[in-house]
N, C-alpha and C positions, 0 to 999 in steps of 0.2 A: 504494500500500500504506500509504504513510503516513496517507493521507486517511482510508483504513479502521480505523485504529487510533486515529486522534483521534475518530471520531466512535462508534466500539464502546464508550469509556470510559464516556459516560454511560449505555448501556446495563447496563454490567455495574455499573453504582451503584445503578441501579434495580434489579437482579435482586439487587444485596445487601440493600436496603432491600425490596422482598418479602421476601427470606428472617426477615431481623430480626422483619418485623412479624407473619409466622406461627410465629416462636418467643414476640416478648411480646406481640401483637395482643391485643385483647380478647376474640374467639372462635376462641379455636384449634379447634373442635372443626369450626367453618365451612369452615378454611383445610384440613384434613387432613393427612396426613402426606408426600405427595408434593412442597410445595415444601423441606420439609427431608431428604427424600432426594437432590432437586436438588442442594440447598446443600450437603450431605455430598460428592457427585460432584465438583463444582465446587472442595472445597476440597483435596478430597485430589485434584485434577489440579492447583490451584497448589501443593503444597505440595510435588509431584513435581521440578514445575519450580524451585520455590526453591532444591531439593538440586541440579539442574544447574546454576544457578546455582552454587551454593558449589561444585561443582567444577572451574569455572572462574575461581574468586574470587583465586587466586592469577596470571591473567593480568588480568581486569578490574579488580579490589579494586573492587567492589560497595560500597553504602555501605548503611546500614539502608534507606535512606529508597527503595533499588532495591529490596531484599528486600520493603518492607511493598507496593513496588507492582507485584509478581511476586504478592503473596499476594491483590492487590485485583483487578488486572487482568489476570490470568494471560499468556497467549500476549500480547497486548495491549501487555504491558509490554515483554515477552523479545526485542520485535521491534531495538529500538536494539543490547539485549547481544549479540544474533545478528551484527549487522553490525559492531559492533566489534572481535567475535571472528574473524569470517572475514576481516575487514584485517586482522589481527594476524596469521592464519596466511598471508594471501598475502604480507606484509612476512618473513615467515622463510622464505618458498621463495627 
C-alpha cells in the first residue's frame, strides 16, 4: 500500500498541472470545461478530507504542511494519518 501511495503522488501532480494549465493555458477554449469540472471534484473530495483531518487534529496535531498535503494529494496523503490514528485507538483499548 505504501508502494501505491508513493508512486500515485506524481500522478496526482500531473492531474494538478493539467488542471492549472486548462485554467491559464493558452486555448482554453481547446481544453473545455471538463478538466475543471475534474478539478472542482477532486478538490472539494480533498477538502472533505482536510475537515476529517481537523477532526482528528486534537489527537494527531496535524501540522500545515499535512493539511496543504491532504489538499494536494488527497486519500494519498491520509494514508500515514489513518494509521496513526488506529494505533492510537488500539493503545487506549
Amino acid at each position: 500500500m505504501k508502494v501505491l501511495n508513493i508512486l500515485m503522488r506524481p500522478v496526482m501532480l500531473m492531474f494538478w498541472g493539467g488542471i492549472l494549465y486548462a485554467l491559464f493555458g493558452p486555448e482554453f477554449a481547446e481544453v473545455g470545461s471538463l478538466p475543471l469540472i475534474l478539478g472542482a471534484v477532486v478538490l472539494v473530495m480533498h477538502l472533505l478530507q482536510m475537515l476529517m483531518l481537523r477532526q482528528v487534529a486534537s489527537l494527531l496535531s496535524p501540522t500545515l504542511k499535512d493539511y496543504l498535503a491532504v489538499l494536494v494529494f488527497g486519500s494519498f496523503a491520509m494514508h500515514h494519518h489513518r494509521a496513526r490514528l488506529k494505533q492510537l485507538m488500539a493503545q487506549k483499548r
